[in-house]
N, C-alpha and C positions, 0 to 999 in steps of 0.2 A: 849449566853444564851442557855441552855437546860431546858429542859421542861419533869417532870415525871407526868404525866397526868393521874389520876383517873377518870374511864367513865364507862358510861356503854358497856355492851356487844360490842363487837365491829362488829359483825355479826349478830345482832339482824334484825329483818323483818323489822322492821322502822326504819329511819336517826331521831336523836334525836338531840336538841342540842349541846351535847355530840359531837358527830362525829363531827358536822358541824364544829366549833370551833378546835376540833383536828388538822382537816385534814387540814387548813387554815395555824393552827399555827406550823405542820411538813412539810408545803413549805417553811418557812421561818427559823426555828431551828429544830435543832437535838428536836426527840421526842419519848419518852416510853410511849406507850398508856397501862396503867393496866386494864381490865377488870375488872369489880369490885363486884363478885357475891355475894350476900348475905343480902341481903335488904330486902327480906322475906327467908322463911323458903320454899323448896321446897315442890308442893302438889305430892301425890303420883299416880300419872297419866304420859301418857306417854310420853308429849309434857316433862316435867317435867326433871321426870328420864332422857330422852333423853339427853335434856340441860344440868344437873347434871351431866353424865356421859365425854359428851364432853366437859364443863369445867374442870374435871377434866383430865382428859386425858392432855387438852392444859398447867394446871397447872405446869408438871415437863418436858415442854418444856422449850430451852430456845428463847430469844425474836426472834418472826418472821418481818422480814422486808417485809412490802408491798408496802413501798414506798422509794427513794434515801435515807432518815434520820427521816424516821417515823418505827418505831418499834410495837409490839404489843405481850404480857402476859397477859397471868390470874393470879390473886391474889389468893395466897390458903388461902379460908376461910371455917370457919365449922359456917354453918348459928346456929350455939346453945348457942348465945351470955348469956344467964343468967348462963352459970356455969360459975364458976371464971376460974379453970383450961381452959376452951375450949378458954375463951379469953383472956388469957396468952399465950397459944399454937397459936392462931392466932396471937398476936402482934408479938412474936417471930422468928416464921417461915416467916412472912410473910417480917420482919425487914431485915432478911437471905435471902430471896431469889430477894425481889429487888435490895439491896443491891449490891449481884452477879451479877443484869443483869445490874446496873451501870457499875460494874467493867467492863465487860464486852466490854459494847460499848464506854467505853470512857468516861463516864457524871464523872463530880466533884462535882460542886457548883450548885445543877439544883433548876429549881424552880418548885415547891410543885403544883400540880394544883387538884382540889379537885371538881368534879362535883356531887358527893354523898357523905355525910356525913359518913358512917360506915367505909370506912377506913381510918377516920381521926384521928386514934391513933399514924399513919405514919408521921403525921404534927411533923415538928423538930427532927425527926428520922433520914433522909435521907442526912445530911448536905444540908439542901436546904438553900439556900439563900435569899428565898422568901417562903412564904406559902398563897395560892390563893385559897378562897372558893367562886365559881359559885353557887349560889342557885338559882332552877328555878320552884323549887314545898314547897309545904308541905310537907315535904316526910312522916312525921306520919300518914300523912289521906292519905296514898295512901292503898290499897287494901291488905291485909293482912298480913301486919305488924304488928311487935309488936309495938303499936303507942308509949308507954312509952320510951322504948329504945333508940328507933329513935329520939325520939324528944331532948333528954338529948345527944344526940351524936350532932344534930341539934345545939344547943347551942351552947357546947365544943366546937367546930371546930370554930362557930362563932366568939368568946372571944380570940381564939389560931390564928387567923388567921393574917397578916397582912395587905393586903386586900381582903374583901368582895364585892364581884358582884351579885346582884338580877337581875332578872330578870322582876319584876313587880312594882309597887307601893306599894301594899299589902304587898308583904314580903321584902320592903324596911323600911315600919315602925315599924314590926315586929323584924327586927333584930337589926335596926339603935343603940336601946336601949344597944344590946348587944357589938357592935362594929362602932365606929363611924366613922373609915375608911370604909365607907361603897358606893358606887356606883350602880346606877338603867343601867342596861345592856340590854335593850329590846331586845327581840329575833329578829336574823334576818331572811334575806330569800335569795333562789339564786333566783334574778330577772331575770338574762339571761336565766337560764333553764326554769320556769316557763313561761317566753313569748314565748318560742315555742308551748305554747298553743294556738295562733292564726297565727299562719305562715302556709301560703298557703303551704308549701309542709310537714308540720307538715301528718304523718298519722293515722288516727283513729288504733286503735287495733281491730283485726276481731271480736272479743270477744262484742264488742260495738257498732261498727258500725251495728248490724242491729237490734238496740234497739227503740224503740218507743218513740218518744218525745212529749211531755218535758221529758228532764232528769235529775230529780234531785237526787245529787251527793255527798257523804262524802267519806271521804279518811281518813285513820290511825285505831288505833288497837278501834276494839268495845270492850270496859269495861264494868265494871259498871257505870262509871262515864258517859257513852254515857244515852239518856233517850229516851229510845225503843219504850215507848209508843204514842212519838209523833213522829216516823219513822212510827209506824205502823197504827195510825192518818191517816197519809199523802196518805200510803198505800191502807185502806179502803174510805176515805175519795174518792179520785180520781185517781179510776183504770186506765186512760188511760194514768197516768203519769207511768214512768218510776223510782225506789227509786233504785240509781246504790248505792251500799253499797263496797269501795274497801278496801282490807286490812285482817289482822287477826280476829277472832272471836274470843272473849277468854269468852263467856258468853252465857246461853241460847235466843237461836233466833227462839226459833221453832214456837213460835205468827208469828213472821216474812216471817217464811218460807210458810208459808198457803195462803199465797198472791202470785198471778201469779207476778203480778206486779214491785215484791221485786230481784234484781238480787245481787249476790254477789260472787266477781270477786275472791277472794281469798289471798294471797299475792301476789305482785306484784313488782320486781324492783322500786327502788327509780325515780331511772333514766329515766322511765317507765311513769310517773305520770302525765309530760306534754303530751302527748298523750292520756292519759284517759280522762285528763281533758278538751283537745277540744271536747270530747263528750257530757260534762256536758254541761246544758241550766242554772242550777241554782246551788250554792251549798249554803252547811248548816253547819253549827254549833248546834246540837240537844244535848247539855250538859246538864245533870241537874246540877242545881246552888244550889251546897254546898258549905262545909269548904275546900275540895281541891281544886275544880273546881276555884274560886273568886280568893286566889291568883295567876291563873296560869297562861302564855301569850300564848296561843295556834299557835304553830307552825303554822298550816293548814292555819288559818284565813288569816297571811300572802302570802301564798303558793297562797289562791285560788284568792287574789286579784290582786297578780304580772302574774296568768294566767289573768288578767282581767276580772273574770267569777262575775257575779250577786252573792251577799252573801248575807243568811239570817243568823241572831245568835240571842242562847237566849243571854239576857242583862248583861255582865260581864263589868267591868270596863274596862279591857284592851281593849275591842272593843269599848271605848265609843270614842277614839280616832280617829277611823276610823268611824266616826257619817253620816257625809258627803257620804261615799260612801257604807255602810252596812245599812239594816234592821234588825233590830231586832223584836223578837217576843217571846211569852212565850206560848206553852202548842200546840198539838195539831190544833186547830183551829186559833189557831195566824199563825204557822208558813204556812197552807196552803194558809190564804188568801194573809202573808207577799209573799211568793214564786209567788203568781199570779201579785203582783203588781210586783215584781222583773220583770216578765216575762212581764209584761206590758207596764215597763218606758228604757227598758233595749235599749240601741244604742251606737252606734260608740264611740260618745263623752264621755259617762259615762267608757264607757270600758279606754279608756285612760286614766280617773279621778282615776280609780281604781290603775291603774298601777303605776301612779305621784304619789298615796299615799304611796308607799310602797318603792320607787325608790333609795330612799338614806338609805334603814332601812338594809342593805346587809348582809350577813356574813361578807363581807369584811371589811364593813366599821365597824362591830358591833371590829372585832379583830383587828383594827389600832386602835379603841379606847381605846380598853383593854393595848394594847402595851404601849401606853403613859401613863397609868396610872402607868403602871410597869417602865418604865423606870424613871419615876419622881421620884416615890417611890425606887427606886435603887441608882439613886442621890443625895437624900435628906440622905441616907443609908452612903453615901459614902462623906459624906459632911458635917456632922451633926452641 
């Protein structure tokens, strides 16, 4: 089995489920990882251009190997999907040049794997022998798309595909309608890395270790979808806490930055994160609860309970799951009082409750399930 795998960025600041998945399934098959640009439209700032310019750069590379039979390209796309011509010229070139990176390493009969809808015009292009759509957002209600687009490409690929993987409840009945080889794929987590957030020779990072506790702690990209005002709640509310904020900022912080109390570490290594995390005393989930946020399974949520750490979240459905071992809370004044009882009931035994919750939810085991699905569905193919 080979595997042509559409993902995002493959050098992006945060490990998405994208990667996790990838990297899983090019220990076991041959794999082309596409990078998949073009899901908004670049803004004209420099984080931007920058990206822009080293996607394209990497575009008329040919595929880099970074591991024994994982591979990695960029897709040439022109994000100006409403001209006709621009998305003829994308389907085209873009048919051409994977095409050639098949030829290339050898793939024949690969199978389709599609973690972002836009370049699912590629579905049945490729001689793939399977075509595989991972849905694990809304991607029309993410942050400055063209939501119409998106969501009709959403579809396509749904109807085109032959099997579907969600990732949530929400957008398993959402699509169920559209294809009804359809499968709920919860996100998983790496439990072994994250438990070196309590191992005695685990080290703090100097950066942390001489922060003020309590520490309370979020990890991953600050959006919009993150809701500032009840970080900055927390902030004013109780100076003597620490609000460790780790990751990209991709949004005005400056309410935030007026607070001694507010520290924000930056990006930081993936790999890196159980170490941050044995500094945390509490973490959080401060999402505002919209139309993207409700179907989405938040990686982190998993992350901070396989470190064992006290969790507080607003109330999404995907956490109701973890009921037992999370607090929930909504607005400012919820989540500070939530965070003190966290900090009040928190012991040995709950930290282990934490960890059993998450224990079987792996990447691993998330991508032996995905395998069985394919392999059934390859037999049934081949058997009819």
């Amino acid at each position: 089995m080979e595997f042509v795998y559409f993902g995002n960025d493959w050098f992006a600041e945060n490990r998405t489920s994208s990667h996790h998945i990838a990297t899983r399934l090019g220990v076991k098959f041959p794999l082309l990882y596409v990078e998949s640009p073009g899901l908004r439209a670049p803004k004209v700032n420099t984080r931007d251009m920058r990206k822009l310019w080293n996607m394209l750069r990497r575009t008329f590379r040919p595929p880099q190997a970074i591991a024994p039979h994982l591979w990695v390209m960029t897709l040439p796309q022109i994000p100006l999907r409403r001209f006709r011509l621009v998305k003829a010229a994308n389907r085209i070139f873009s048919r051409f040049v994977i095409r050639r990176a098949m030829k290339k390493l050898g793939f024949h009969r690969p199978v389709a794997w599609f973690h972002v809808p836009h370049p699912g015009f590629l579905a049945g292009q490729l001689d793939d022998v399977l075509t595989i759509y991972y849905c694990v957002d809304d991607y029309s209600m993410l942050p400055d798309v063209d939501s119409a687009i998106i969501q009709k490409m959403d579809v396509q690929l749904t109807a085109i595909a032959d099997i579907v993987f969600v990732s949530s409840q929400h957008l398993l009945e959402s699509h169920k309608p559209i294809n009804g080889n359809i499968y709920l794929s919860p996100h998983g987590v790496d439990a072994e890395a994250f438990a070196r957030a309590s191992a005695v020779e685990t080290q703090i990072p100097t950066e942390a270790a001489g922060l003020s506790h309590p520490i309370v702690g979020f990890w991953g990209l600050l959006e919009r979808w993150v809701d500032l005002s009840i970080l900055e709640y927390i902030a004013q509310a109780r100076p003597q806490w620490t609000v460790l904020l780790i990751g990209r900022v991709a949004v005005d912080v400056s309410a935030l930055r007026r607070h001694s109390n507010v520290v924000f570490s930056g990006t930081i290594p993936y790999s890196e994160l159980p170490r941050w995390a044995k500094a945390i005393d509490v973490c959080i989930l401060p999402f505002l609860v919209n139309s993207l946020i409700l179907p989405s399974s938040p990686l982190k949520l998993r992350e901070y309970l396989a470190a064992g750490k006290p969790t507080v979240s607003v109330p999404l459905p995907d956490v109701q799951q973890f009921s037992d071992v999370v607090i929930t809370a909504s607005g400012g004044p919820g989540f500070v009082h939530a965070i003190e009882q966290a900090l009040a009931t928190n012991n040995p035994r709950l930290e282990v409750l934490r960890k059993m919750a998450v224990a079987e939810v792996t990447w691993d085991s998330t991508v032996t399930t995905i395998l069985e699905k394919l392999d059934a569905h390859l037999q049934l193919q081949s058997h009819p």
